[in-house]
PARO-186182 format. One line per field, with one value per residue (C-alpha): x, y, z; residue in three letters. Coordinates in pm, 1 decimal, m for minus. Layout:
<nodes>
px c(X;...)
py c(Y;...)
pz c(Z;...)
res c(ALA;...)
</nodes>
This chain:
<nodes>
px c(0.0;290.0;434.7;146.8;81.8;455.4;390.9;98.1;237.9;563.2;325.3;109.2;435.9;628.5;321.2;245.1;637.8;551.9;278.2;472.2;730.6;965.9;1078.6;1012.9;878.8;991.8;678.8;533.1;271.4;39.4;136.6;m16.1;m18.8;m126.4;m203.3;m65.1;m312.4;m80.2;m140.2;221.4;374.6;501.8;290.4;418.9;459.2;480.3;472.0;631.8;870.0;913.8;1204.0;1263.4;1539.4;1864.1;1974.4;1830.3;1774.9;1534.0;1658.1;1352.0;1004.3;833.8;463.2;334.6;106.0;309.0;500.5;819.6;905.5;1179.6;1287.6;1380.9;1455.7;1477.7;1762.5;1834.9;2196.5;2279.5;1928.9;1752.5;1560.3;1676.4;1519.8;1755.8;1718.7;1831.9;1976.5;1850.6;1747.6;1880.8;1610.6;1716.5;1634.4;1324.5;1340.1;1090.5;1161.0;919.9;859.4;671.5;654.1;972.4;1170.0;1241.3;944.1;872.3;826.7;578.5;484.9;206.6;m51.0;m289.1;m632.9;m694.2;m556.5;m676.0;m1050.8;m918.8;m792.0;m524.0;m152.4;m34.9;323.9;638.6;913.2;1201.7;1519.9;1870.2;1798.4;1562.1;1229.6;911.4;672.8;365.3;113.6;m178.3;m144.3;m433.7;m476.5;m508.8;m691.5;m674.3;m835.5;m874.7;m514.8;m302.8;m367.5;m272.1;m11.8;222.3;143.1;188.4;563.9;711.2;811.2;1055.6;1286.7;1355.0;1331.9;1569.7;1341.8;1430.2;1336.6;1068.4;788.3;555.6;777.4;930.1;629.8;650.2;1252.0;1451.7;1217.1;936.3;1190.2;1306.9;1657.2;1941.9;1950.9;2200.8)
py c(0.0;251.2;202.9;217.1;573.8;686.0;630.9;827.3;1083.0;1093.1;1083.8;1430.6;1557.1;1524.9;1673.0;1983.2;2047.1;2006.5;2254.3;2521.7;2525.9;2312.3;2096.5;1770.9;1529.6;1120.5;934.2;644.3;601.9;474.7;98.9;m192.5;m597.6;m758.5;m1141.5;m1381.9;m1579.5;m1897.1;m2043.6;m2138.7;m1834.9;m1491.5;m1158.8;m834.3;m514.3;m161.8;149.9;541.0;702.6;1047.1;1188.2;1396.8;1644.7;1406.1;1159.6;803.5;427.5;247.0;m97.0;m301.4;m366.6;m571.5;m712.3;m971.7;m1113.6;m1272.7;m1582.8;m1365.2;m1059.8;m920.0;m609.0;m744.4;m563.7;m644.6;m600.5;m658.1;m846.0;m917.2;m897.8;m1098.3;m961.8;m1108.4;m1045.7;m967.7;m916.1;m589.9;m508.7;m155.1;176.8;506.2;761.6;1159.3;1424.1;1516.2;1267.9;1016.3;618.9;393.3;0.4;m33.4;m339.0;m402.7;m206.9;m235.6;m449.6;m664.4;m978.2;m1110.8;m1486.0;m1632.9;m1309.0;m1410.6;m1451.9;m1195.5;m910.7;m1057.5;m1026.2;m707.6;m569.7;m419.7;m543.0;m325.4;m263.8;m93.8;93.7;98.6;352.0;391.2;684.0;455.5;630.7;366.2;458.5;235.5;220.4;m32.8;m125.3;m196.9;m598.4;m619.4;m998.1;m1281.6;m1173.7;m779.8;m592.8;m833.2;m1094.2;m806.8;m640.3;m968.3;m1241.1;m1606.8;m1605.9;m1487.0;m1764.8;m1873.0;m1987.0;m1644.9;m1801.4;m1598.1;m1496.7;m1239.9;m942.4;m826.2;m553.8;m880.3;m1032.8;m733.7;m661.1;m908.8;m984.8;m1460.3;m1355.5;m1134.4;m824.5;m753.6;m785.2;m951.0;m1326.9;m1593.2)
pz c(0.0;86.1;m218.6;m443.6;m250.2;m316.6;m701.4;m685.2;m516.7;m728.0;m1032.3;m904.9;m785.3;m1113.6;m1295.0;m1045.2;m1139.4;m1533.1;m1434.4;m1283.1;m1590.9;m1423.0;m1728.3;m1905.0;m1707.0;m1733.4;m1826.6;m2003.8;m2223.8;m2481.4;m2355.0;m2509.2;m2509.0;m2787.6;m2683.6;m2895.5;m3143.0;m3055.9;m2675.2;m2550.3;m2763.4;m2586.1;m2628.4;m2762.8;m2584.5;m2725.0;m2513.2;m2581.2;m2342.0;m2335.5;m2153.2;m1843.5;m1758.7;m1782.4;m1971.1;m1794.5;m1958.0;m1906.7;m1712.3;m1654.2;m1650.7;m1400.7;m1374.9;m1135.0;m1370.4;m1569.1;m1590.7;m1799.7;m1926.9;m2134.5;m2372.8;m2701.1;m3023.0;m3382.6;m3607.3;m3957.9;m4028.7;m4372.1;m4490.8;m4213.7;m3940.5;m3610.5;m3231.4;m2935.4;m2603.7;m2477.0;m2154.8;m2140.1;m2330.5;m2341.9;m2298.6;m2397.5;m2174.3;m2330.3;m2615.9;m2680.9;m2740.3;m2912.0;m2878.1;m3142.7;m3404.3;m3603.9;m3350.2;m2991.6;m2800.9;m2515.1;m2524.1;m2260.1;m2175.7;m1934.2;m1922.1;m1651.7;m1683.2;m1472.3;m1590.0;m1976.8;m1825.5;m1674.9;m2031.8;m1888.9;m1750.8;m1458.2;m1550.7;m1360.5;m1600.5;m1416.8;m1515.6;m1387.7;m1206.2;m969.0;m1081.2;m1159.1;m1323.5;m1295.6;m1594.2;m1675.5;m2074.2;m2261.7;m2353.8;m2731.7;m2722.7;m3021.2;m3311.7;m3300.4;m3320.8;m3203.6;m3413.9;m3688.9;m3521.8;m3365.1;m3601.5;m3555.9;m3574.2;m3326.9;m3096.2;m2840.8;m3088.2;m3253.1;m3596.7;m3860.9;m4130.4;m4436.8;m4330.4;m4465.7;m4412.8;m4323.2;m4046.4;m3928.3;m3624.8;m3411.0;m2038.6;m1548.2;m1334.2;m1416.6;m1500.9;m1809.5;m1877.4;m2097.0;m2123.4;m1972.7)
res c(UNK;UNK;UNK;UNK;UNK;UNK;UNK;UNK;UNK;UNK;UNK;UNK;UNK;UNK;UNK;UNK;UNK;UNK;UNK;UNK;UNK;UNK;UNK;UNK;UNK;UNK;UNK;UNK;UNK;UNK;UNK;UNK;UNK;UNK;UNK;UNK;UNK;UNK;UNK;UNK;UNK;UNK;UNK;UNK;UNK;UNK;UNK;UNK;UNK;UNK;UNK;UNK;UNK;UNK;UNK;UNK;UNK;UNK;UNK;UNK;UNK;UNK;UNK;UNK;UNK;UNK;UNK;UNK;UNK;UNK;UNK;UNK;UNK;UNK;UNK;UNK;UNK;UNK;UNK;UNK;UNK;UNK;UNK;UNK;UNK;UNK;UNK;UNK;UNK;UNK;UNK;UNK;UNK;UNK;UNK;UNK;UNK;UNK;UNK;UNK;UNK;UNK;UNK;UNK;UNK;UNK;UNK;UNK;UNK;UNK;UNK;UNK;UNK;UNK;UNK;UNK;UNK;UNK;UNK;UNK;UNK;UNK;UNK;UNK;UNK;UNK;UNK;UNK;UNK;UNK;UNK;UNK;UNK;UNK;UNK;UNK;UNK;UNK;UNK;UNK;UNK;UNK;UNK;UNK;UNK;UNK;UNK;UNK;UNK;UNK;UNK;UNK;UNK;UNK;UNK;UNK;UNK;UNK;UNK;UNK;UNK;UNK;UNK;UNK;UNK;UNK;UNK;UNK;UNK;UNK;UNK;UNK;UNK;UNK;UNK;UNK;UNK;UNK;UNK;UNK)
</nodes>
């Protein structure tokens, strides 16, 4: 309960400061999940960060609802699009980073059925300059826009594929970070 009520309060502190001129403020938003069409398969994530005063990257992201969690991105090496886990993210001083398909994602395994009935994932961001930001992202479910957006494959094998504009869209414990 404390901590939930020192998000909070760093949220409506950061954005009184925003208010009163203060600068850019270090936030997340826009985040989705879009549920994979295959059972068994990992989910994608896509969210925007927008930057605060300094320079920070973005380390982690934690949510208790799911089995695994990691930040992945997508790269094209001679000609074929590959997927690699990332350890973390540079964010500008008031710059903005995008997970978004063919880019930098996250890929998410095990949602639980109660945040899927829910339609939303409660998510922490966590940067290198300690801040968390919580935010609840939207559950895209099988058949509307994440059966468009993700496609059937992406798996756990990270299959090398050409890349392509088709295959481009597509972190041990439940926070994200590097593999092995």
């Amino acid at each position: 309960m404390m901590k939930q009520f020192s998000i909070i309060f760093a949220s409506l502190a950061a954005l009184f400061l925003n208010a009163c001129g203060q600068g850019d403020v270090l936030l997340v938003e826009e985040a989705v999940v879009n549920l994979s069409p295959v059972e068994g398969n990992p989910s994608a994530g896509y969210f925007t960060v927008r930057g605060g005063p300094e320079d920070v990257s973005l380390v982690g992201v934690t949510a208790d609802d799911v089995l695994r969690l990691e930040m992945h991105e997508t790269v094209e090496e001679d000609g074929v699009a590959k997927m690699r886990p990332v350890n973390n993210v540079p964010v500008p001083a008031g710059g903005t980073v995008k997970f978004e398909p063919g880019g930098k994602h996250l890929m998410i395994w095990g949602v639980g059925s109660g945040s899927i009935k829910r339609g939303t994932l409660r998510m922490i961001f966590i940067f290198s300059n300690d801040d968390r930001i919580q935010f609840d992202a939207v559950i895209n479910k099988v058949g509307g826009a994440a059966s468009e957006a993700h496609g059937d494959d992406h798996n756990d094998e990270h299959d090398e594929k050409p890349a392509t504009e088709s295959n481009k869209a597509e972190s041990d414990k439940k926070v994200a970070q590097p593999a092995g």
